[in-house]
C-alpha positions as CSV (number, residue, x, y, z in Angstrom):
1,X,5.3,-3.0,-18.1
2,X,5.2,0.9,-18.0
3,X,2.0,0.9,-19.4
4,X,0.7,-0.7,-16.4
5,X,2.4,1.4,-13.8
6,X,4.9,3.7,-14.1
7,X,7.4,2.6,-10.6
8,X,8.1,6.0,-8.1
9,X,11.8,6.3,-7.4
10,X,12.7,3.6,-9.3
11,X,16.5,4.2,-8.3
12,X,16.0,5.5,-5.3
13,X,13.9,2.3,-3.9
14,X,16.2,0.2,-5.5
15,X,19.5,2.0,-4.0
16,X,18.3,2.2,-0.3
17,X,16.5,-1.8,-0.9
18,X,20.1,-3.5,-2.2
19,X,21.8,-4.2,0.3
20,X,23.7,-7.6,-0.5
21,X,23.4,-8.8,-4.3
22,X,23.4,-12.7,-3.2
23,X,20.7,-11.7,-0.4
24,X,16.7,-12.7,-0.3
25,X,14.6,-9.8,-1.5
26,X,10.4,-9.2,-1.6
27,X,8.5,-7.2,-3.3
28,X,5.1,-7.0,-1.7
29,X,3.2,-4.5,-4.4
30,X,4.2,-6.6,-7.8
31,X,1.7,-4.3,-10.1
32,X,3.6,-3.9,-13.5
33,X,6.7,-5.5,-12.1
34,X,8.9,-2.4,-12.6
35,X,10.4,-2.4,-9.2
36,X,10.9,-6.1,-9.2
37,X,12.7,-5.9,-12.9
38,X,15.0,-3.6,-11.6
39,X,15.6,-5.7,-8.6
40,X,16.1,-8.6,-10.5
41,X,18.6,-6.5,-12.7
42,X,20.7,-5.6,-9.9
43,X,21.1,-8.8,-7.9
44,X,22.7,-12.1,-8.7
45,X,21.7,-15.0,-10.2
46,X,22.3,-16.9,-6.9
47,X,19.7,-14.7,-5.0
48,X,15.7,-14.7,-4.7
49,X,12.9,-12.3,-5.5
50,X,9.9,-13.1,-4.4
51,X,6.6,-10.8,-5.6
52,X,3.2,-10.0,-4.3
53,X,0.3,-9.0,-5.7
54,X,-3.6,-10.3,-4.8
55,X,-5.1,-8.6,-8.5
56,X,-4.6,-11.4,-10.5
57,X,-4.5,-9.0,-13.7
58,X,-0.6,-9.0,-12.4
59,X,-0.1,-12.3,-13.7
60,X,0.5,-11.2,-16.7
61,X,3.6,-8.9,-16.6
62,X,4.7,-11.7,-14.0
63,X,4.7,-14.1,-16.2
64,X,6.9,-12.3,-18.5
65,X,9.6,-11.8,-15.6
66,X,9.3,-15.6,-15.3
67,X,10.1,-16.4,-18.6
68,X,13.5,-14.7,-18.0
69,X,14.8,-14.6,-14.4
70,X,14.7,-18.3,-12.8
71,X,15.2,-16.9,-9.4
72,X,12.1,-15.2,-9.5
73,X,8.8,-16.5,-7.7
74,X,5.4,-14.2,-8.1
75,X,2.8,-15.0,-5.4
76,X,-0.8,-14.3,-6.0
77,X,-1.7,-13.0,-2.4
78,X,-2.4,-10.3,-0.1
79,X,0.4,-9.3,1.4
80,X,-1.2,-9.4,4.8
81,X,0.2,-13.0,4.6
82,X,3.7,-12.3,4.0
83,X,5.0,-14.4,6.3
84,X,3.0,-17.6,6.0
85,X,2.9,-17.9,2.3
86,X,7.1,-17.0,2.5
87,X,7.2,-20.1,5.2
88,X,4.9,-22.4,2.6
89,X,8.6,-21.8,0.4
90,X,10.8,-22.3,3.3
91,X,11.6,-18.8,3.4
92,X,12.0,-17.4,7.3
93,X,14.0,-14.5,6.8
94,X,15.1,-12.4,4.2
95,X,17.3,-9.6,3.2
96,X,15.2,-6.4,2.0
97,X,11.4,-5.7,1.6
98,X,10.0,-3.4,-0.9
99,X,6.2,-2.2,-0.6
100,X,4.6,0.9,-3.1
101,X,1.5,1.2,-1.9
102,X,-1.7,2.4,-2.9
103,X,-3.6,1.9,-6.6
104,X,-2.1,0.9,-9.5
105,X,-2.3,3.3,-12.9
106,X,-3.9,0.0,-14.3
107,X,-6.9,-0.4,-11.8
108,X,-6.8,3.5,-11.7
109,X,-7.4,3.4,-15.8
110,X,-9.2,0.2,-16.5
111,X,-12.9,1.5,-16.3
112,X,-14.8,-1.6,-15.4
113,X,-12.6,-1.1,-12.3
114,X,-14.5,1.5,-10.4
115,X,-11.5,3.0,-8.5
116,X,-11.6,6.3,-10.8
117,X,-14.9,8.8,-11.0
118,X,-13.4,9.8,-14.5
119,X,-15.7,6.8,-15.9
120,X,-19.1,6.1,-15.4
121,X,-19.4,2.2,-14.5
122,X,-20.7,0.0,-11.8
123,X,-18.7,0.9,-8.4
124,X,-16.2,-2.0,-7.8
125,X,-12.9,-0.7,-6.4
126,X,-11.7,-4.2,-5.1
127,X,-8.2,-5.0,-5.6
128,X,-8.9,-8.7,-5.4
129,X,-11.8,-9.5,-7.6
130,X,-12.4,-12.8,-6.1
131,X,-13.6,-11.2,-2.9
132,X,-17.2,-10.3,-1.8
133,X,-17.6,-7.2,-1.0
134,X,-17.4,-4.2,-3.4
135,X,-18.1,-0.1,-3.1
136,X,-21.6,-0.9,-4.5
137,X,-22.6,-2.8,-1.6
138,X,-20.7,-0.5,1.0
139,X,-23.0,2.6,-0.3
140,X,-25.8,0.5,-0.2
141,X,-25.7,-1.4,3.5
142,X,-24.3,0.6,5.2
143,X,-25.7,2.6,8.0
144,X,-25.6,6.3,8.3
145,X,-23.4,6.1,11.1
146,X,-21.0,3.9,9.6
147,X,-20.9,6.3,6.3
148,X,-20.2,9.4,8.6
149,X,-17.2,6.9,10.3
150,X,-15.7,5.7,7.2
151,X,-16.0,9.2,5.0
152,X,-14.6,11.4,8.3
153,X,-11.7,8.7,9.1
154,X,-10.3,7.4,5.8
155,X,-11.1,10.4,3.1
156,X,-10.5,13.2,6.2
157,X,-13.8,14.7,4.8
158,X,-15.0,17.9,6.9
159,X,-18.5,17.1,6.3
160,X,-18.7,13.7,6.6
161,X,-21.8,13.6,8.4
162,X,-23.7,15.6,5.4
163,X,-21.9,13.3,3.0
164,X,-23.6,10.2,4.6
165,X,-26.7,11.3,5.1
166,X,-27.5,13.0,1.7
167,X,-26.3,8.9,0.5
168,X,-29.1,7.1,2.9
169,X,-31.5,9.6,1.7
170,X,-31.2,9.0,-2.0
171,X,-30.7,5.4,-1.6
172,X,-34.1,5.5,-0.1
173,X,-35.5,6.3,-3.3
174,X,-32.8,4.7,-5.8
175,X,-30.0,2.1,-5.5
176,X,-26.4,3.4,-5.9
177,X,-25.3,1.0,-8.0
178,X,-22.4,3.4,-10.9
179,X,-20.3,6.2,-10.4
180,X,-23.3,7.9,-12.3
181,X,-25.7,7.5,-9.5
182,X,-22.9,8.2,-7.0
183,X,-22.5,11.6,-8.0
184,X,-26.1,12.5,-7.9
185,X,-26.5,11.1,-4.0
186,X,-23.9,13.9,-2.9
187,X,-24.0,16.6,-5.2
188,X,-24.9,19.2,-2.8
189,X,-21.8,18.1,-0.6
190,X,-19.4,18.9,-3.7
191,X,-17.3,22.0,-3.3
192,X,-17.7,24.3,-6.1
193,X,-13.4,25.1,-6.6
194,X,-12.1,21.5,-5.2
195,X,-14.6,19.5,-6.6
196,X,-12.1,17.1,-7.9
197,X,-9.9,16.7,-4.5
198,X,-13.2,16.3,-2.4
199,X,-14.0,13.3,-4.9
200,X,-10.9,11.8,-4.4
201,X,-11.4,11.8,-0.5
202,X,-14.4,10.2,-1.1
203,X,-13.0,6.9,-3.7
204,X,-10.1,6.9,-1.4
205,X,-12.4,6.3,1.6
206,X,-14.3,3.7,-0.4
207,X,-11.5,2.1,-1.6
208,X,-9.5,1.8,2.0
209,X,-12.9,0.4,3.1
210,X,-13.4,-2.4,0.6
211,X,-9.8,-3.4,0.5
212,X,-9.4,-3.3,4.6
213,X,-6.1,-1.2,3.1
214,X,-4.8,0.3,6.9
215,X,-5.3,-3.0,8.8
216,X,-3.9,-5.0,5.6
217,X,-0.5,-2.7,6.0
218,X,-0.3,-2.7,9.7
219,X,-0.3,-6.7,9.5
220,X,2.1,-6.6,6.7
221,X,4.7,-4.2,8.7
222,X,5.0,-6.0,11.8
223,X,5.5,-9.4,9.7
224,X,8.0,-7.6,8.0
225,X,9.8,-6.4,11.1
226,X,9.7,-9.9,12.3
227,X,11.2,-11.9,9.2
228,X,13.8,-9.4,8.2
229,X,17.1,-10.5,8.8
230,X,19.7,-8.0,11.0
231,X,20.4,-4.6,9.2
232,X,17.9,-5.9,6.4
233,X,16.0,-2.9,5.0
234,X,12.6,-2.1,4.8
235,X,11.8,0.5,1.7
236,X,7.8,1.8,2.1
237,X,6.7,4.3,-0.7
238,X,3.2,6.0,0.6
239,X,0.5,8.3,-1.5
240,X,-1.7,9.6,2.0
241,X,-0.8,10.5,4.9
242,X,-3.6,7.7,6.7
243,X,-0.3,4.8,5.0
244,X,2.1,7.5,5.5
245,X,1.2,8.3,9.3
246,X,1.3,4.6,10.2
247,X,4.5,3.7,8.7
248,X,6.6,6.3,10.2
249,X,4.9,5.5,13.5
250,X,5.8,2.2,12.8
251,X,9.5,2.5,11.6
252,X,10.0,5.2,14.3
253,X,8.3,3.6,17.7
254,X,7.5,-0.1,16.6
255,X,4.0,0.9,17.1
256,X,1.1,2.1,15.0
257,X,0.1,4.8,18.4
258,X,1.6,6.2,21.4
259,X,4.8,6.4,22.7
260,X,7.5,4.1,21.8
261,X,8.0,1.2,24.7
262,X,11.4,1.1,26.8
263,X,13.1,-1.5,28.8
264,X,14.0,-1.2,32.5
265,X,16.7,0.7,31.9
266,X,15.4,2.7,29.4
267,X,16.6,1.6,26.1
268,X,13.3,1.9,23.6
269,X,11.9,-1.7,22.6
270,X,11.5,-1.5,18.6
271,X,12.6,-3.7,16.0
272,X,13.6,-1.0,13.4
273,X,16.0,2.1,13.1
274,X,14.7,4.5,10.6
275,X,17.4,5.8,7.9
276,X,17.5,9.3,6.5
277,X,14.4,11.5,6.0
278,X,11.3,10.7,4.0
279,X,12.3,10.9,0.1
280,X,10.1,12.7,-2.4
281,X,9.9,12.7,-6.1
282,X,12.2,15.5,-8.0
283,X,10.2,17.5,-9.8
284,X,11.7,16.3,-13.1
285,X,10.1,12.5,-12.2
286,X,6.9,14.6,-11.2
287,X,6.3,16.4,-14.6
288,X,7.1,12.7,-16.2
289,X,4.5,11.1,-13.5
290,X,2.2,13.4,-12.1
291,X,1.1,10.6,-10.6
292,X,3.9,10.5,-8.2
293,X,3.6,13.5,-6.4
294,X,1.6,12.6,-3.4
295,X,5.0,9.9,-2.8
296,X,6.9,9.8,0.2
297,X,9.0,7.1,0.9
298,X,10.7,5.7,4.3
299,X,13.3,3.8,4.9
300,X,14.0,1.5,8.0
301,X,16.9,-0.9,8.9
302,X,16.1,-4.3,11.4
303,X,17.8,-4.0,14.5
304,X,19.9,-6.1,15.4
305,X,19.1,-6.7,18.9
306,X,20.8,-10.5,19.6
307,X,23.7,-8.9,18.6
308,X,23.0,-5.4,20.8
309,X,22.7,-7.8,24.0
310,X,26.2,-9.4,23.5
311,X,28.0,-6.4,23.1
312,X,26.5,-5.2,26.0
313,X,26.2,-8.4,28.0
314,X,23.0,-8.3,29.2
């Protein structure tokens, strides 16, 4: 399974996720299963773990898990549909909700992918390969304007409106169909000392784009919200700040923008309390992962609100 993904603060997820060892637990990134194993190792027999994960090349470490925990049910979905495929099972509330988002070292290092500019292959990038729509076609179809939106809002590229124009011009002359051809189209945008960084603000944007990531993760938080049970904790590990912006928002205000909504007399209307500060990798997981250093993760606890009103007796 570590050859799939390595899991980011393993224990630290896992510490801050546990909260009651009989309890009902998800895990709505699955990838190489290494958060859910160590979920499954820490709570009983009597309780439940179910798993996410819409890249069906998760079945596989899923199946092992199967094989040896019987309370353990993988789901092959987006996890924009957390709460209807958990109802499907008779499942309306549960105990703790674990999310890593972002790409997998898998999809990252499996060529035929497309999500890394290391290799030179057709550009993919989808997370679910049964959908339509891949990077190929986004480069391809769409406008200028469209190109400048998605480059400027989702890689937080400076020149975005270069980027997409030097793209429509050379795909007037030649498809961009590889990674190859790609690199050709915005050559002249590439900074000469963070040539790498730019290109990952570029395969990020593509890949936030093709996967509908943000709108995916704001659908999944407010389900969460809604189906966990009173002081049931939330455990979000984000790699940008776009995920990282809208979960603390989220966590912080119950809302993805503005100010957080009060009552008449004042008391803020939000369905989470957010724990502690953000968590980073030590450096010592860092040097072992350089993958993980982008990580933060935020914790939240459900509010429990029925309870708030009899105390108070409103």
């Amino acid at each position: 399974m570590k050859i799939y993904h390595v899991p980011v603060l393993l224990q630290e997820s896992i510490e801050w996720l546990i909260t009651d060892e009989n309890g009902i637990y998800v895990d709505v990134t699955f990838g190489g299963g290494g958060h859910s194993e160590a979920i499954l190792r820490r709570i009983s027999p009597q309780a439940q773990l179910f798993s996410f994960d819409q890249d069906a090349d998760a079945l596989i470490n899923a199946e092992k898990l199967q094989l040896n925990y019987s309370n353990f049910t993988f789901i092959l979905s987006n996890f924009r549909h957390l709460q209807n495929e958990l109802q499907k099972r008779n499942i309306r509330q549960v105990t703790g909700i674990l999310a890593d988002l972002g790409v997998s070292s898998h999809q990252l290092d499996t060529a035929e992918r497309g999500f890394s500019f290391r290799f030179n292959v057709p550009l993919d990038m989808r997370m679910n390969q049964e959908q339509a729509l891949k990077a190929q076609d986004i480069l391809q179809e769409y406008s200028e304007k469209e190109l400048q939106r998605l480059f400027g809002m989702y890689g937080e590229i400076r020149n975005a409106k270069t980027l997409a124009h030097n793209i429509v011009n050379f795909r007037k002359k030649q498809k961009i169909r590889n990674i190859e051809e790609l690199l050709q189209a915005i050559e002249k945008c590439l900074p000469y000392q963070e040539k790498n960084k730019y290109l990952a603000q570029v395969f990020q944007a593509l890949r936030i784009e093709v996967n509908d990531e943000l709108q995916a993760l704001q659908e999944m938080l407010r389900q969460a919200a809604e189906i966990l049970a009173p002081k049931g904790h939330l455990v979000v590990l984000s790699y940008h700040s776009l995920e990282d912006r809208l979960v603390k928002n989220f966590m912080q205000k119950g809302k993805f923008w503005g100010e957080v909504e009060k009552d008449l007399y004042g008391n803020p209307i939000k369905p989470l309390q957010m724990l502690g500060k953000v968590i980073v990798p030590t450096d010592k997981e860092i040097a072992r992962n350089p993958r993980a250093r982008s990580a933060k993760m935020r914790v939240a606890e459900k509010l429990d609100l029925e309870g708030k009103k009899q105390k108070t007796g409103e």
